[in-house]
DRENDREN-449579 format. One line per 5 residues: their letters; for each residue y, z, x of N, C-alpha, C, O. Coordinates in steps of 0.001 Angstrom, whole numbers, plus 500000, padded with zeros to 6 digits. Layout:
! DRENDREN-449579
a = Y,Z,X,Y,Z,X,Y,Z,X,Y,Z,X; ...
! end
This chain:
! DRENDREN-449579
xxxxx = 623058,338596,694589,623648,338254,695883,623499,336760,696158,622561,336052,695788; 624689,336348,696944,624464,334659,697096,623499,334605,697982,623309,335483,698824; 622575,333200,697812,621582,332729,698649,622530,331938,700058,622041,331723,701167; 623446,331725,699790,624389,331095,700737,624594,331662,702075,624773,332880,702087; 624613,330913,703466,624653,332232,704334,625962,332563,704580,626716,331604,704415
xxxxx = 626414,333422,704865,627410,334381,704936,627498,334991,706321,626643,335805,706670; 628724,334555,707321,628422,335391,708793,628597,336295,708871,627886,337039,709547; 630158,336882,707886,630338,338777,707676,629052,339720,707473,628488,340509,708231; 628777,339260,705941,627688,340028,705295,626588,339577,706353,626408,340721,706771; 625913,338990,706940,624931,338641,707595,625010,339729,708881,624256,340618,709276
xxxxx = 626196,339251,709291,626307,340145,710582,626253,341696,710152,625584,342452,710856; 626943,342210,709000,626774,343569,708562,625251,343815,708033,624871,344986,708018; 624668,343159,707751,623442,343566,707099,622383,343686,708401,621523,344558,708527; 622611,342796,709160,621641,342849,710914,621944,343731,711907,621155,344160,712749; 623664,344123,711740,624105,345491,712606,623378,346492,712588,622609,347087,713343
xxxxx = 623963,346599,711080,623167,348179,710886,621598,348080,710868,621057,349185,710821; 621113,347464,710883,619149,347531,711548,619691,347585,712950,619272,348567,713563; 620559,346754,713676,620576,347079,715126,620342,348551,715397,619452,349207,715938; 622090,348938,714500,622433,350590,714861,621214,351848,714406,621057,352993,714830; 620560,351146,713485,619329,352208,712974,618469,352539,713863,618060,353687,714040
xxxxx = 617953,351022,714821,616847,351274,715510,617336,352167,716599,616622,353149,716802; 618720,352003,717568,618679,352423,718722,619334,353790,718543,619736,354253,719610; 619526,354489,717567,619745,355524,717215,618348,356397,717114,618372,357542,717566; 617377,355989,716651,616144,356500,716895,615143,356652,718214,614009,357093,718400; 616228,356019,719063,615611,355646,720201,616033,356696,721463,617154,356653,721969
xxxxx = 614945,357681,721919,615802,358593,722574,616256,357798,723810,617465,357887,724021; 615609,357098,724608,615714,356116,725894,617175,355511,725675,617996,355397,726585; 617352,355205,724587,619163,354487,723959,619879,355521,724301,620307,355505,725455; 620188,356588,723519,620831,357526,723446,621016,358588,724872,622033,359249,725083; 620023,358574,725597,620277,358845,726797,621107,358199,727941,621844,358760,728751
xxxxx = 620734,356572,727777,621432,355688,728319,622798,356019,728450,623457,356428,729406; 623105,355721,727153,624534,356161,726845,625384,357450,727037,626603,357560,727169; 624518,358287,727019,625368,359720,727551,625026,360242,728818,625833,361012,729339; 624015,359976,729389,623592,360777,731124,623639,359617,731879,623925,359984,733018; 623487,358180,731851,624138,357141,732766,625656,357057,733331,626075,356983,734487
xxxxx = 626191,357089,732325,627740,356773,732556,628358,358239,733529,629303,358040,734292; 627897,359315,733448,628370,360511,733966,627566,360579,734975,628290,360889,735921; 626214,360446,735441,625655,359968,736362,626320,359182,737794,626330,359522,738977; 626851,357989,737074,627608,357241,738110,628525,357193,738468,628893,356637,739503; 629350,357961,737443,630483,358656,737847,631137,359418,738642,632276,359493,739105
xxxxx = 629455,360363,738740,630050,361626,739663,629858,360710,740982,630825,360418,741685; 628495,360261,741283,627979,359340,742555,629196,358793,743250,629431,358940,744449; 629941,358154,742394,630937,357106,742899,632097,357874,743375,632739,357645,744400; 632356,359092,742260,633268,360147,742635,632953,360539,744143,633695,360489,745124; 631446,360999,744016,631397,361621,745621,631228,361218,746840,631286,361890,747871
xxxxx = 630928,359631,746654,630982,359191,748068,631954,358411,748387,632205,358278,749585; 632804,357648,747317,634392,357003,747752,635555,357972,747646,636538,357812,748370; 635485,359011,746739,636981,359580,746745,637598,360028,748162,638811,360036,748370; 636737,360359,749009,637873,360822,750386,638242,359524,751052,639378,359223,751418; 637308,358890,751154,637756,357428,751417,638976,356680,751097,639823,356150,751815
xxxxx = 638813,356798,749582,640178,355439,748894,641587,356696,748887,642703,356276,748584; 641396,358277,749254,642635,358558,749186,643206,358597,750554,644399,358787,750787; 642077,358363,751645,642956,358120,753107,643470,356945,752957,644410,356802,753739; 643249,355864,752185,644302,354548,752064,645097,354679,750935,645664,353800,750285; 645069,356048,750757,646882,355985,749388,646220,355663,748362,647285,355538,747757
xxxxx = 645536,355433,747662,644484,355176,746490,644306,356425,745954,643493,357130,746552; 645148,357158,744444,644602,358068,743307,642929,357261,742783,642700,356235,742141; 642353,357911,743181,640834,357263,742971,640272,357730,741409,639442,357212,740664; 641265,359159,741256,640991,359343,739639,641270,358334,738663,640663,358017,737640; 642311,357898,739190,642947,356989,738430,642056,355735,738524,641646,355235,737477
xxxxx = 641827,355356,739364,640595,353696,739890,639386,354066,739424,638761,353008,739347; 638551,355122,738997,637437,354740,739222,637510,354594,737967,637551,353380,737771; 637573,355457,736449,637137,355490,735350,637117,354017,734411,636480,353741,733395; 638112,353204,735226,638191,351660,734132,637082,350994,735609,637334,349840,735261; 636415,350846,736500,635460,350270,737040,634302,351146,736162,633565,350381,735540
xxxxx = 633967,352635,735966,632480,352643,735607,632707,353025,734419,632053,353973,733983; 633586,352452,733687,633419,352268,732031,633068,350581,731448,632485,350100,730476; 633844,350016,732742,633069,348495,732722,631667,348622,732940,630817,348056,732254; 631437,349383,733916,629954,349193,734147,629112,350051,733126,627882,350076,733083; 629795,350603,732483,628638,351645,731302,629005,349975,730654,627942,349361,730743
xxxxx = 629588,349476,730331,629769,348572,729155,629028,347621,729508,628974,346856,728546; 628287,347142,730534,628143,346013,731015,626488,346400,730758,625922,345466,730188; 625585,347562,731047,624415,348238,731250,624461,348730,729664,623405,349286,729366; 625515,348662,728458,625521,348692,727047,624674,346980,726717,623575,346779,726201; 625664,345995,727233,625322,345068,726416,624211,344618,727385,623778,343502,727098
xxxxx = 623722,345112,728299,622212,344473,729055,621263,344629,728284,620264,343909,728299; 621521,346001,727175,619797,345985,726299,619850,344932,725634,618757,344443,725348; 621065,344229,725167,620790,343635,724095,619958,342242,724274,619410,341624,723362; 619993,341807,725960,618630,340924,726146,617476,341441,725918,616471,340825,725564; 617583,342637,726118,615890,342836,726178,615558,343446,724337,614368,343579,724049
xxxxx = 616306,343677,723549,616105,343594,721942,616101,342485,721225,615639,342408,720087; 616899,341059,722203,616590,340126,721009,615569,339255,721752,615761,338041,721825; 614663,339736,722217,613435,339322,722896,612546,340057,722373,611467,339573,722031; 612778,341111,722245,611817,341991,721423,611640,341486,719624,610699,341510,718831; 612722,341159,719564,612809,340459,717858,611834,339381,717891,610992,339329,716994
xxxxx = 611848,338490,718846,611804,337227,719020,609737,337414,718973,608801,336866,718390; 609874,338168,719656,607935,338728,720156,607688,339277,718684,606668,338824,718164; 608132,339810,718223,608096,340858,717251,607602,340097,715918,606763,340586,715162; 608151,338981,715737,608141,337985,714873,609662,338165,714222,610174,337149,713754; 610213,339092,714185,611655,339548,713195,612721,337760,713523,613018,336943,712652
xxxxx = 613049,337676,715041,613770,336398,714613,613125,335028,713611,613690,334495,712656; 611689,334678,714236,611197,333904,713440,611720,333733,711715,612352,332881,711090; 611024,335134,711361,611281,335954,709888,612957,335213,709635,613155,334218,708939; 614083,336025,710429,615403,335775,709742,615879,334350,710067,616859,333943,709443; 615288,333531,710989,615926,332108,710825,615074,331357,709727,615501,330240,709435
xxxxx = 613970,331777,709090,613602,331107,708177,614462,331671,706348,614074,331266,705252; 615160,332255,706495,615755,332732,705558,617033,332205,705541,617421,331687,706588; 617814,332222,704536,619453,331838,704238,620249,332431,705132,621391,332453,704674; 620168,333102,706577,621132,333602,707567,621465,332725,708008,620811,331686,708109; 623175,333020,708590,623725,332451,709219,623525,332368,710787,623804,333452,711300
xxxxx = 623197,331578,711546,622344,331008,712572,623318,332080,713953,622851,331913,715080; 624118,332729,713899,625635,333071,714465,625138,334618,714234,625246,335168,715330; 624854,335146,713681,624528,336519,712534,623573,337468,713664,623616,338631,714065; 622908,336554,713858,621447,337940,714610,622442,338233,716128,622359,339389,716542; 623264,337364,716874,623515,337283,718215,624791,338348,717950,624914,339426,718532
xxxxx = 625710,337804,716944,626571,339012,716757,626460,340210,715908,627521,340769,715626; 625702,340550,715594,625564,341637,714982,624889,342682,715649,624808,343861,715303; 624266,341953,716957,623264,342777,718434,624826,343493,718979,625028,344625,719419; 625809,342339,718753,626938,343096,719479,627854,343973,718575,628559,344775,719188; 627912,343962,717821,628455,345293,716597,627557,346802,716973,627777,348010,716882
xxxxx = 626519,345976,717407,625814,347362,717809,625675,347599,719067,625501,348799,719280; 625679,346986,719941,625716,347750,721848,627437,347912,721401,627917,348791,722116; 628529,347314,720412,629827,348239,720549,629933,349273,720303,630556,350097,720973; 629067,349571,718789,628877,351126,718590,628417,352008,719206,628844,353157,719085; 627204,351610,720208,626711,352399,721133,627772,352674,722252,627731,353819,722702
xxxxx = 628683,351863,722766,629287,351777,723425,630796,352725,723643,631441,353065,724635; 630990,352984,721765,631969,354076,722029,631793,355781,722589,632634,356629,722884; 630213,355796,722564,629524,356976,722770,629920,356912,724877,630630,357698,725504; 629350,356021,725275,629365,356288,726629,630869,356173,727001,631121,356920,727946; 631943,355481,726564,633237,355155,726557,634202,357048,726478,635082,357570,727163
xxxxx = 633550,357402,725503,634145,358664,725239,633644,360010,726100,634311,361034,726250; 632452,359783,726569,632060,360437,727601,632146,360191,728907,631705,360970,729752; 632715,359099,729174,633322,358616,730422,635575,359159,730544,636563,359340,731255; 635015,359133,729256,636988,359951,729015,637199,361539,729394,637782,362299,730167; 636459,361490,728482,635871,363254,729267,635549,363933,730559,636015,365000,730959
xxxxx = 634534,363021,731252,634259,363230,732433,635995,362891,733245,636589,363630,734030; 636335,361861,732831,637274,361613,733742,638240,362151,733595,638635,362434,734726; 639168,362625,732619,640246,363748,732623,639395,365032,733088,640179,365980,733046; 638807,365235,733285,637716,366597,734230,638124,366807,735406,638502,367788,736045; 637918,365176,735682,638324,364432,737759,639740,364331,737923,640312,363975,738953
xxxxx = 640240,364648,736904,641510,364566,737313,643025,363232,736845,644232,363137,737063; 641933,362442,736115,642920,361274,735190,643605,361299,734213,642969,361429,733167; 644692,361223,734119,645360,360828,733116,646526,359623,732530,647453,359099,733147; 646129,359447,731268,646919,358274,731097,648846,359012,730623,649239,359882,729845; 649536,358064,731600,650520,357963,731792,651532,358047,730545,652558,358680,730294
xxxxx = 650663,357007,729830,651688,357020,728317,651488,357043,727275,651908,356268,726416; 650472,358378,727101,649581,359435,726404,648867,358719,725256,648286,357699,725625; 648784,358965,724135,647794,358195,723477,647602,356506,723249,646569,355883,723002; 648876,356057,723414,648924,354699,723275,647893,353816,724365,647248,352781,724198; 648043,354649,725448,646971,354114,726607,645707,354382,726450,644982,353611,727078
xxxxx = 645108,355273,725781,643917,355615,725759,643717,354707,724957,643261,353650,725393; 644079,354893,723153,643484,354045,722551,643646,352516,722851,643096,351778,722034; 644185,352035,723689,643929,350848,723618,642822,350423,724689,641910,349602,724593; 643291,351435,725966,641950,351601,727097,640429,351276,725651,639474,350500,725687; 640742,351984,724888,639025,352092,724435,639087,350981,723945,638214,350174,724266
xxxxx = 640003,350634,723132,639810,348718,722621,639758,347730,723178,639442,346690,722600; 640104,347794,724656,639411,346812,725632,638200,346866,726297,637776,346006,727069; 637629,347945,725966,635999,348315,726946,635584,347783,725379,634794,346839,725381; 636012,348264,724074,634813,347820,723229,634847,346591,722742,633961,346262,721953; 635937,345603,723133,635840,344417,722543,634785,344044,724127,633586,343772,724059
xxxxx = 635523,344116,725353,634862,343581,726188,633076,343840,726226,632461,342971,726844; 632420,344734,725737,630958,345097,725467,630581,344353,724387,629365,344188,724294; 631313,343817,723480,631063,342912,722108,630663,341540,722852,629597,340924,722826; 632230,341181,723725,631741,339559,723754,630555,339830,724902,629497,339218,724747; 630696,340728,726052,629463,340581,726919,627547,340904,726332,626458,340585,726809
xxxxx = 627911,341544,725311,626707,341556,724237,625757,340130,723690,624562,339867,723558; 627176,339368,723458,626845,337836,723110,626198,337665,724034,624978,337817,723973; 626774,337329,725068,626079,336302,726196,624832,336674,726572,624046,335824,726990; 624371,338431,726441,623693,339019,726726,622510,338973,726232,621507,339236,726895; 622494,338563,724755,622142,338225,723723,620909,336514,724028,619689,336394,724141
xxxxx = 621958,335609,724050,621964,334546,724683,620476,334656,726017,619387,334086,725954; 620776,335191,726639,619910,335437,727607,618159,335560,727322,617187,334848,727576; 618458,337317,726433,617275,337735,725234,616291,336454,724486,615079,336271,724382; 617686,335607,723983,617197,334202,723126,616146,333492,724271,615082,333041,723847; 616426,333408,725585,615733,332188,726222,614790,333078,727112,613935,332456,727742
xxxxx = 614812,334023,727210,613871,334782,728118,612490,335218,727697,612481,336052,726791; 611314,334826,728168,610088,334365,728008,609291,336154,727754,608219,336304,727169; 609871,336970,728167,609533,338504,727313,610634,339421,727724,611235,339408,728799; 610826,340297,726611,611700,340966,726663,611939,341709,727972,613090,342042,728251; 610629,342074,729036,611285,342471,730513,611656,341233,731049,612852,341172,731333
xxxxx = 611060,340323,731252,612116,338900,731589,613175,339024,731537,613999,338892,732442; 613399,339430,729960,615333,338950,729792,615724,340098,730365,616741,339814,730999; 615466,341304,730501,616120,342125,731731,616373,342273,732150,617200,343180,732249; 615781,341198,733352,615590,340855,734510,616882,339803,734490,617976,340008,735017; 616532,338803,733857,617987,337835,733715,619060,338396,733317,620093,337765,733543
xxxxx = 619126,339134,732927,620670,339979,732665,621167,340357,733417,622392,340435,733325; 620581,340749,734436,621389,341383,735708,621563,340511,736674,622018,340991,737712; 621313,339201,736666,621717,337988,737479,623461,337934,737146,624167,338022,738151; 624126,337804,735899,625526,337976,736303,626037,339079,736204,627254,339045,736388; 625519,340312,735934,626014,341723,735998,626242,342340,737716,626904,343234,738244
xxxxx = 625688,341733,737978,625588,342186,739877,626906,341320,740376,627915,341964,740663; 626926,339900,740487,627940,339553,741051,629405,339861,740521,630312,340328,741208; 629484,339488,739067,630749,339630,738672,631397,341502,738859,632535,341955,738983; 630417,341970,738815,630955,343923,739267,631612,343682,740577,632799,343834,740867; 630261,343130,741589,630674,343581,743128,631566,343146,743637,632185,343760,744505
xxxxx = 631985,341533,743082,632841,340569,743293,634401,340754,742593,635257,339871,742529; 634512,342108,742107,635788,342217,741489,636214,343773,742531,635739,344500,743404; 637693,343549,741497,638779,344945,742107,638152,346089,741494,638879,346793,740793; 636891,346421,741631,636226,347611,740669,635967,348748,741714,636175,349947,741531; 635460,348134,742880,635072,349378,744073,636208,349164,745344,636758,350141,745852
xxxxx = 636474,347828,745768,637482,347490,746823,638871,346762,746216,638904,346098,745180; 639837,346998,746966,640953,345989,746340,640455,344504,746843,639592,344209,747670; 641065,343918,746274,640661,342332,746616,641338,341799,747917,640778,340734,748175; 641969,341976,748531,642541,342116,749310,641506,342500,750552,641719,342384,751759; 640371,342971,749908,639460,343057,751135,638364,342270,751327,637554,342460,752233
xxxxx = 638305,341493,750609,637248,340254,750534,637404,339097,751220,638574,338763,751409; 636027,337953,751911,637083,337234,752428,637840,336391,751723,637911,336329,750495; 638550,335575,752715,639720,334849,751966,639048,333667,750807,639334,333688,749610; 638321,332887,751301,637162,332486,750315,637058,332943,749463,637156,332091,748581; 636841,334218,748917,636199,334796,747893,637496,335059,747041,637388,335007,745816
xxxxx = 638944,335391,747721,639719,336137,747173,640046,336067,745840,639988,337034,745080; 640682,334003,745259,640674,333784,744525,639723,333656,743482,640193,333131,742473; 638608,333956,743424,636843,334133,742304,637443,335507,742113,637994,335723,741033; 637401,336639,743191,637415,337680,742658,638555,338076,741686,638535,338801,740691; 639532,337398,742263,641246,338047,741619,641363,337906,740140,641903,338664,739335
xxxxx = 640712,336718,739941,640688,336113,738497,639659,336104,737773,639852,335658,736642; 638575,336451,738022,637258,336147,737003,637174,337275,736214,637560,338340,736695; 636782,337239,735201,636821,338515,733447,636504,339784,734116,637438,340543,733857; 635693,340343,734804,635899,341809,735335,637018,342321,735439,637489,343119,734628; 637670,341839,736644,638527,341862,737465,640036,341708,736970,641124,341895,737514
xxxxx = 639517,341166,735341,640681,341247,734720,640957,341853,733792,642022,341715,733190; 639627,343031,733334,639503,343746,732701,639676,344919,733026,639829,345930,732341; 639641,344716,734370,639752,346090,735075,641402,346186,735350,641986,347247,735129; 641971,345242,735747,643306,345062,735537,643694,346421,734645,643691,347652,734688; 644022,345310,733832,644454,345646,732248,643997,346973,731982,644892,347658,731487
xxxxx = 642755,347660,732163,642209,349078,731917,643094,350120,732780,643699,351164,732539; 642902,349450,733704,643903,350525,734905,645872,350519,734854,646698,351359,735211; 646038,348739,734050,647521,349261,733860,647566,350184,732769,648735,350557,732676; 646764,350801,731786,646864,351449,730428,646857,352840,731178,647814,353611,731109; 645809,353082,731835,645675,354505,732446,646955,354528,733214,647652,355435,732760
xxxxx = 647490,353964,734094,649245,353907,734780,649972,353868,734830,650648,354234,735792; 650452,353266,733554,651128,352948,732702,652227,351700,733398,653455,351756,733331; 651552,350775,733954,651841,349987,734656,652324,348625,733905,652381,348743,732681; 652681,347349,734432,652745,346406,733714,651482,346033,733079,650361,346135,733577; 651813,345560,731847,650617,345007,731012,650586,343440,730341,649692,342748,729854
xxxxx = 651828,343284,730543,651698,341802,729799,650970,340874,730392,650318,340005,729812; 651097,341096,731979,650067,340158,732943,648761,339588,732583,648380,338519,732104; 648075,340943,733079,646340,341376,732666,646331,341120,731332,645497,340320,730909; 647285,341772,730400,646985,341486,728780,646716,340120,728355,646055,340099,727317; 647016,338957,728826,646773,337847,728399,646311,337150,729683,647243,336543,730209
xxxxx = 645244,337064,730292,644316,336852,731190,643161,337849,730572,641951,337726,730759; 643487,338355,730183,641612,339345,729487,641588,338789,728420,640415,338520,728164; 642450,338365,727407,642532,338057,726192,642418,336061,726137,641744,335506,725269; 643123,335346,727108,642210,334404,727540,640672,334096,727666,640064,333219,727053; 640073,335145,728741,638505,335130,729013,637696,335549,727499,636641,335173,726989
xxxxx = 638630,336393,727140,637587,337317,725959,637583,336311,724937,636634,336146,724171; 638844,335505,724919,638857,334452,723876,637747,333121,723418,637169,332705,722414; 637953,332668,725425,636947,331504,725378,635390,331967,725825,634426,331299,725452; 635270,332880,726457,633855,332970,726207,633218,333363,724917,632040,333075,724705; 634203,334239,723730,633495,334456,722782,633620,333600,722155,633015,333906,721128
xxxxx = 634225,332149,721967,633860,331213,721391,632670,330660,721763,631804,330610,720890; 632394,330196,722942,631175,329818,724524,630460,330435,723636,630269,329734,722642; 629882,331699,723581,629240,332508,722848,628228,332390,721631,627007,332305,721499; 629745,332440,720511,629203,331999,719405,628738,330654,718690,628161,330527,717610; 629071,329879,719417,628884,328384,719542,627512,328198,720035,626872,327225,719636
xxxxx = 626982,329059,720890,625791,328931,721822,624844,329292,720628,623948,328581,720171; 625133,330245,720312,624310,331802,719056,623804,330148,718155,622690,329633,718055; 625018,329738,717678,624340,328953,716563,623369,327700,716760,622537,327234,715982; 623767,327269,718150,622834,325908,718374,621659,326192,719147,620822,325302,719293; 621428,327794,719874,619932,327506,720416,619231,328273,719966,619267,329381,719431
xxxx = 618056,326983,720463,616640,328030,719896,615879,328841,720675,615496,328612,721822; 615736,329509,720205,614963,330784,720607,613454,330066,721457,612865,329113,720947; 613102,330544,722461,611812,329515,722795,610930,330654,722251,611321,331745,721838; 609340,330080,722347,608356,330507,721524,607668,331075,722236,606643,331608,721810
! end
């Protein structure tokens, strides 16, 4: 094998230790299947009479808001695992070796994606249960799922990122949910935007949630897509560059 580093093979060879460990992990695996249906029903039962006295199919609204949010509470472990590496001695270990410096940050996210199709598919389930369906039958679903799992990839990075600078793995925890709180509450995920103040309107209308949620909800509606499609694909673009650019130039503190 080349001594050369390699970001594919690097990233494939660090995934799968990702995917090994949190597969063994019952606390993971729970996450992923009794969270997402958890908040589902919650959200089901205290907004649905609500958003349908304002004309709002809420079957239809809620499942692309708490599949963002299973995705968002996917890539939050991944601060608190590459903090655990970091304590552990394991990052030390692989930056002193021929890896590619890019490799450990994305390959955390190959794996909160894989984890991610688990809560994604049980959030599909639950929600054709409640009553959703996509409009223009499989083409919407599968792509619904290819925007929650790219979007859990690049939010993995950053997530990642966090893990890197956070002084113990509950630390970075803790810092993870510094932009997981605003960017949720601050989007079209629970209220239309339209109900925020006017101040806020434009942050909320446009920032990566809000445009993910877009785009998720025109697939389930079968609504316009070219809009949202390239405004998610914008954000997803430049932050996962932001991202991987970051992965390679910082260091991990000690």
């Amino acid at each position: 094998m080349s001594s050369r580093p390699s970001l594919v093979r690097d990233t494939t060879v660090l995934g799968g230790r990702a995917i090994a460990l949190w597969t063994r992990n019952p606390a993971s695996m729970a996450s992923a299947l009794i969270f997402p249906i958890v908040f589902f029903t919650l959200f089901n039962l205290v907004a649905r009479r609500m958003m349908t006295a304002r004309g709002f199919d809420y079957a239809q609204l809620l499942p692309a808001t708490v599949v963002v949010q299973a995705m968002f509470f996917t890539a939050m472990s991944a601060a608190y695992w590459v903090a655990n590496d970091r304590l552990t001695g394991m990052t030390p270990r692989v930056r002193s070796m021929p890896v590619h410096r890019a490799a450990p940050l994305l390959a955390r996210s190959v794996s909160e994606m894989t984890r991610g199709v688990i809560s994604v598919v049980v959030l599909l389930i639950v929600g054709v249960i409640a009553g959703m369906r996509f409009q223009v039958g499989i083409q919407g679903a599968l792509g619904f799922v290819a925007v929650a799992l790219v979007f859990v990839a690049v939010t993995s990075m950053g997530m990642g990122l966090i893990g890197a600078m956070g002084s113990t793995p509950e630390a970075a925890s803790s810092l993870a949910s510094v932009p997981y709180l605003p960017l949720l509450m601050l989007s079209n995920g629970f209220v239309p935007v339209e109900d925020f103040p006017g101040w806020l309107q434009g942050f909320a209308r446009h920032q990566p949630v809000t445009r993910t949620i877009d785009l998720m909800r025109a697939l389930i509606d079968g609504g316009p897509t070219l809009e949202p499609f390239w405004w998610w694909v914008g954000w997803m673009v430049v932050l996962g560059v932001v991202f991987t650019v970051l992965a390679a130039r910082v260091r991990p503190v000690r």
